[in-house]
C-alpha positions as CSV (number, residue, x, y, z in Angstrom):
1,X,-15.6,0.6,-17.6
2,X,-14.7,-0.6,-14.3
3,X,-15.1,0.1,-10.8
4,X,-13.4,2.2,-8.6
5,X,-10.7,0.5,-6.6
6,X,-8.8,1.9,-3.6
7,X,-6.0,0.3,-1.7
8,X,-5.4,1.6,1.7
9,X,-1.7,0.5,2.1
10,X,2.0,1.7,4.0
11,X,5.5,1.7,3.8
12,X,7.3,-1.4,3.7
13,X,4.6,-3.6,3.1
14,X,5.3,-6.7,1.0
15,X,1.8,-7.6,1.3
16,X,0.8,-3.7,-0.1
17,X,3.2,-4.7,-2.9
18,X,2.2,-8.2,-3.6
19,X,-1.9,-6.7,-3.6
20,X,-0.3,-3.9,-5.8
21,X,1.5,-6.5,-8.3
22,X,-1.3,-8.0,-8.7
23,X,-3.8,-5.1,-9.9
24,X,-0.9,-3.8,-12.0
25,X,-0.5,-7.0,-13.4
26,X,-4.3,-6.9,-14.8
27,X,-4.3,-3.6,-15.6
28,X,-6.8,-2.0,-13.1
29,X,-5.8,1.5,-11.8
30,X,-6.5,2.5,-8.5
31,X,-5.9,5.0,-5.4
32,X,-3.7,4.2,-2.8
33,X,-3.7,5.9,0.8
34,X,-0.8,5.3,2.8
35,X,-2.2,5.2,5.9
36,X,1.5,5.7,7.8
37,X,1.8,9.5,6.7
38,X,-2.1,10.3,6.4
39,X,-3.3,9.3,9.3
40,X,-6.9,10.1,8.5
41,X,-6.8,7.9,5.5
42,X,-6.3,4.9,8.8
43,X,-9.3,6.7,10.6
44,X,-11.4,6.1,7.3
45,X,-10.0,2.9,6.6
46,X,-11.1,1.6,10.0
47,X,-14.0,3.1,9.8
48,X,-14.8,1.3,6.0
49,X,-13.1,-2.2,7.2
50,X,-15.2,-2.3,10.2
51,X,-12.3,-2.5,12.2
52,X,-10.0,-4.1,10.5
53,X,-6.0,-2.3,11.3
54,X,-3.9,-5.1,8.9
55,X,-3.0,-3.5,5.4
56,X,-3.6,-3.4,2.7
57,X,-7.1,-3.4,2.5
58,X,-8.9,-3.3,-0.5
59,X,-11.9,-1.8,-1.8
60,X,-13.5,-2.3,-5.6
61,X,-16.7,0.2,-5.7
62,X,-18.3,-0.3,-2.3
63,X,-17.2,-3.5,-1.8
64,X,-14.4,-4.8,1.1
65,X,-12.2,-6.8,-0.6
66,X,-10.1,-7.3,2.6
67,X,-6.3,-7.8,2.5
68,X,-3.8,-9.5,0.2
69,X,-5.0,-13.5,0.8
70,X,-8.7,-12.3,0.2
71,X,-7.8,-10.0,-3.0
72,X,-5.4,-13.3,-4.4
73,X,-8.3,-16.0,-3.5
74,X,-10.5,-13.9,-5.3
75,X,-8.0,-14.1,-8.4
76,X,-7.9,-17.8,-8.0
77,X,-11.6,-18.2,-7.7
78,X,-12.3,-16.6,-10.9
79,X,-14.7,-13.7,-9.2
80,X,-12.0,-10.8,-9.5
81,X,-12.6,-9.8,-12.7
82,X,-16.5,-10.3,-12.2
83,X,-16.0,-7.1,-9.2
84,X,-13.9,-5.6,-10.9
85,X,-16.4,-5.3,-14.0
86,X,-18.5,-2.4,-13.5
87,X,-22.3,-3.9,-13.4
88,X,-24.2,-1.9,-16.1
């Protein structure tokens, strides 16, 4: 089982598809909000990120991943997997 993860991402973004790529890529499934046509979904992702307008920003269970550098260092590091794994 593993935990929830949610993208908040647009149109056009090569950073939202390189984030994307890489969650496909390891098999996780997740939600995306485009915050460019649900502009609520930006609201809430402000709101979650603290502040934070860039996308994408990502979100595995409660935790703020940030955007596509944070998401990839985390890959490279070794810890992705270990949030992506649902603690038991």
């Amino acid at each position: 089982m593993m935990n929830k993860v949610e993208i908040y991402s647009g149109d056009y973004c090569p950073y939202c598809v390189r984030a994307k790529s890489l969650l496909k890529k390891k098999g996780v499934e997740f939600t995306e909000y485009n915050v460019k046509k649900e502009l609520a979904r930006r609201d809430e992702m402000l709101t979650r990120t603290n502040g934070a307008r860039t996308i994408p920003q990502v979100f595995i269970g409660d935790r703020h991943v940030g955007g596509c550098d944070e998401l990839y260092a985390l890959e490279k590091s070794g810890e992705l997997d270990n949030w992506l794994a649902k603690a038991s």
